[in-house]
N, C-alpha and C positions, 0 to 999 in steps of 0.2 A: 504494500500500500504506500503509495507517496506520502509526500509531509503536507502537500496540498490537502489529500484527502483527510488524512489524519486530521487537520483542521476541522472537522465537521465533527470530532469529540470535543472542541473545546466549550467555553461559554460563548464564545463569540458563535461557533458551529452550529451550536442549537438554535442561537436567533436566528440563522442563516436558510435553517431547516423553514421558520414562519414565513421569515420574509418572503421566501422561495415560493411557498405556498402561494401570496398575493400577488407575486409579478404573473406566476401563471396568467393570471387574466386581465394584465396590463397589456397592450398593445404597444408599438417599438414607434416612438414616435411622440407616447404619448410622456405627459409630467408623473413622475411616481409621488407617493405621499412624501411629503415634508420627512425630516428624523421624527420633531417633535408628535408627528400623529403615529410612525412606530411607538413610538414609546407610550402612548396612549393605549393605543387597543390593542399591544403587548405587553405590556408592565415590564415594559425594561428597560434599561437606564441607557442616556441617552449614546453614552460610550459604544454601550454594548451593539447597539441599532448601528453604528458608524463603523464597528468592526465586523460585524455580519455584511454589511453591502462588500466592503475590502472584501473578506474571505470570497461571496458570491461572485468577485469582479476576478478575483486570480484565479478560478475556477474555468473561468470564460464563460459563464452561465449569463452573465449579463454584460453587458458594456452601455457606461451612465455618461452624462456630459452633464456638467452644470453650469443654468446659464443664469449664476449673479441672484436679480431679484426675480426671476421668472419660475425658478426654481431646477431640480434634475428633471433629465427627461433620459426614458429608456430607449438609447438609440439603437440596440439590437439587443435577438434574448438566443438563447438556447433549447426550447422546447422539453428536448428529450432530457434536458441534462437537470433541469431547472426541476419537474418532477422526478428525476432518480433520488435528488435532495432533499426533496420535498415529501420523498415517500409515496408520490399518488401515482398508484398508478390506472390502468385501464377500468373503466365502470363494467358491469356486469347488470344487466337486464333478463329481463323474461317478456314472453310474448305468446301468442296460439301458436300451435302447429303449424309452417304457411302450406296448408293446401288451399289458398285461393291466391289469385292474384293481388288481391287488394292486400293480405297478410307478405306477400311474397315481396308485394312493390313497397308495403311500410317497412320493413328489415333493412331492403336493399337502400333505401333514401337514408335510414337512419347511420347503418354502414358509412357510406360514402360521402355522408357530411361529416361525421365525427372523426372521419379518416384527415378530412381537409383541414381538422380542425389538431391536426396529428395525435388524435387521442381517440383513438378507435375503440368502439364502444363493443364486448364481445357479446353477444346474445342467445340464449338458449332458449330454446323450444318446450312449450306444455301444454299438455290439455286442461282444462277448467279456474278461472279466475280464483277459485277458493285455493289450489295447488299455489297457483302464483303469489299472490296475497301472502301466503304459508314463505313462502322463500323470502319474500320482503323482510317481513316481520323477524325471520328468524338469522339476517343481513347475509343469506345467501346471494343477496340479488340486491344492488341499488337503486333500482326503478324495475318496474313492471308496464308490459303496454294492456289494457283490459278496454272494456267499453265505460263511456260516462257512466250509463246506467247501474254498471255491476262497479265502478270507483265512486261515485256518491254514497253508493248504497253501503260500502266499506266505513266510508269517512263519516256517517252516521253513528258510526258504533265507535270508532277510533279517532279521536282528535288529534292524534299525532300523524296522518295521512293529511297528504293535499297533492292536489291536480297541479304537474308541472306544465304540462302542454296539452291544450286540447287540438287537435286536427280536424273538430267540424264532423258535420254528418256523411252518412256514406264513407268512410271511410279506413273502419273497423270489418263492416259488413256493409253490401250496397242496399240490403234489408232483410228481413227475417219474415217468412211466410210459412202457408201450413202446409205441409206436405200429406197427400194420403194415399193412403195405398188402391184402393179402389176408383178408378177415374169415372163411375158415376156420380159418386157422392160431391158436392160442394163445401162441406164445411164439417167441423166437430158435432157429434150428434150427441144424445142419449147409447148408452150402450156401449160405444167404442171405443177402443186398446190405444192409450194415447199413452205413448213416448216421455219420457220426462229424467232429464238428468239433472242432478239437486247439486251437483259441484259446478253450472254453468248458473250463475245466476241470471244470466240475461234468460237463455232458454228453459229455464223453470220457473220464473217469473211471468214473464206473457203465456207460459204455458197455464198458470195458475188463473191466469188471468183472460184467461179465451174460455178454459172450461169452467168460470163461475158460474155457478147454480147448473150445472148441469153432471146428471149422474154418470160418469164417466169411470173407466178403469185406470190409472196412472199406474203405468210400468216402469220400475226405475230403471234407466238403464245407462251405457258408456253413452255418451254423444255419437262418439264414430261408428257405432250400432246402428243408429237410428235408421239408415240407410237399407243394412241387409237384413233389418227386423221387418220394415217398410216392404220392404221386395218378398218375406217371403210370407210373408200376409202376420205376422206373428205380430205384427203391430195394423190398426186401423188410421193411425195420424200421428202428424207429431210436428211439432215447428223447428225449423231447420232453416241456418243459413241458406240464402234463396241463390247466392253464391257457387254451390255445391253443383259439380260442373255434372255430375255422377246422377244425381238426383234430379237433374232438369232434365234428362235426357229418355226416362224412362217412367217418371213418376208425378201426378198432378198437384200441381200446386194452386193455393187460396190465397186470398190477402185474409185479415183479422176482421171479425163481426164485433167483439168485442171494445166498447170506443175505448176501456181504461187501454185493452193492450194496445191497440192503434198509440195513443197517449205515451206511452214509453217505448214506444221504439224508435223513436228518432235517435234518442240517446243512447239505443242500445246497439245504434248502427254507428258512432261515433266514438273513433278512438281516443284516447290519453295514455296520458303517462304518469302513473303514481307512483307518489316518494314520500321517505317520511320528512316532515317538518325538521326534525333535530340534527340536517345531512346539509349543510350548507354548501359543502365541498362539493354537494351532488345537484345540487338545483343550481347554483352557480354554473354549473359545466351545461346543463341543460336548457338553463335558457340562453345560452349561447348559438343554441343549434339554430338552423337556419330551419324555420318550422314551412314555410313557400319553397324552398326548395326539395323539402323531403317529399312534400305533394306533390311537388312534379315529377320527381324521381318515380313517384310510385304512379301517379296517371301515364308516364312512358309503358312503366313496366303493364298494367294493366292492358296497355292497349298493343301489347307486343311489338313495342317501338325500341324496349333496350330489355334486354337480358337481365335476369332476376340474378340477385349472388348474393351468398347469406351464408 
């Protein structure tokens, strides 16, 4: 280990480590804080703030210019070098499975902005909002992508969740309709074997709320079921991403009779991004993203204009 690095044991090394932390998301160009506001929302003495810039300057991590009464300004930074100091490294998310394009084209947007932004964001794949949620909570995962519908309905129960980015309707799911197996029927009846997975809040939800007051059988079952239950009659109905390239192609689909469900599914077709409140380091990075260009990234991908990669 050099004597350079060695320096990041000392006292000056650890303020080096903070500082490091908030140039991250200073732009090269721009004025950094004053020593005296270090020493504010550091509690460190103002020496110490003066010898953490040194150590971060012989590092090459930064290069400052001061100009007089105008103050420093960070005229170049180091990206990669600045978080190896800093300790941060890449975020981890969760998101649905992408078997659609809309899932496939939010991955790929979110990828390749966060690449641009040289802090590539790595993502993992699940089924059911309540799994996801489960990895949040338990800091397997920095953020999670779920629908408005099914993150509201979290942040009701937990005040330490909030919505980092909402991306608008349609864009989760382009919408959720009923699927039945019998292409005479029109809608959920009396009597019928209706589909219902209790770990998707969104699809146990309008499902609860399509067959209100009506004698129904609710079968619990996987989501990715729903399909080959559907097909082979072992189910009568079931709501189902309308998305589902598999299930359009051989099986009828309804819109909602019921107005409550009509009523929430705007939001349950609208993606976000939930974080907890107490991750500053993580909603700072994230409202950074470029939330216009991840939608377009992903309206290419949907419309098979640019290759999905995830």
């Amino acid at each position: 280990m050099s004597r350079i690095w060695e320096s990041l044991f000392s006292k000056n090394g650890l303020a080096a480590k903070e500082i490091a932390k908030k140039m991250i998301f200073i732009e090269a160009g721009e004025r950094i804080p004053r020593v005296e506001d270090f020493v504010q929302s550091l509690s460190l003495g103002r020496g110490t703030v003066q010898g953490a810039l040194k150590v971060l300057e012989n590092l090459r991590a930064i290069h400052l210019e001061s100009r007089g009464h105008l103050g420093t300004f960070l005229i170049t930074k180091d990206m990669h070098l600045l978080k190896e100091i800093a300790g941060v490294g890449s975020l981890m998310g969760a998101m649905p499975l992408p078997y659609s394009t809309l899932y496939e084209g939010l991955a790929t947007g979110l990828i390749e902005v966060s690449d641009a932004m040289l802090n590539r964001v790595n993502l993992a794949y699940m089924r059911g909002s309540k799994q996801r949620l489960e990895g949040l909570k338990s800091r397997r995962y920095d953020f999670v992508v779920m629908s408005q519908l099914a993150a509201e309905e979290e942040i009701a129960q937990d005040n330490n969740l909030q919505i980092a980015i909402n991306f608008g309707p349609e864009t989760y799911v382009t919408r959720h309709q009923i699927f039945l197996a019998n292409a005479h029927e029109n809608q959920i009846k009396e009597g019928m074997r209706v589909g219902i997975d209790y770990t998707s809040i969104d699809q146990s939800k309008i499902t609860l709320l399509e067959c209100e007051n009506l004698n129904v059988e609710l079968v619990p079952l996987n989501y990715m079921q729903l399909f080959d239950s559907l097909q082979s009659g072992s189910l009568d109905a079931a709501v189902w991403n309308a998305d589902e390239t598999r299930a359009n192609k051989v099986l009828k689909k309804v819109d909602f009779k019921s107005e409550k469900a009509k009523a929430i599914a705007k939001k349950a077709s609208t993606s976000v991004v939930l974080m907890e409140k107490d991750r500053p380091e993580v909603s700072n990075f994230l409202l950074r993203l470029d939330k216009q260009l991840i939608l377009d990234i992903q309206r290419l991908v949907v419309e098979k204009k640019k290759l999905p990669h995830y």
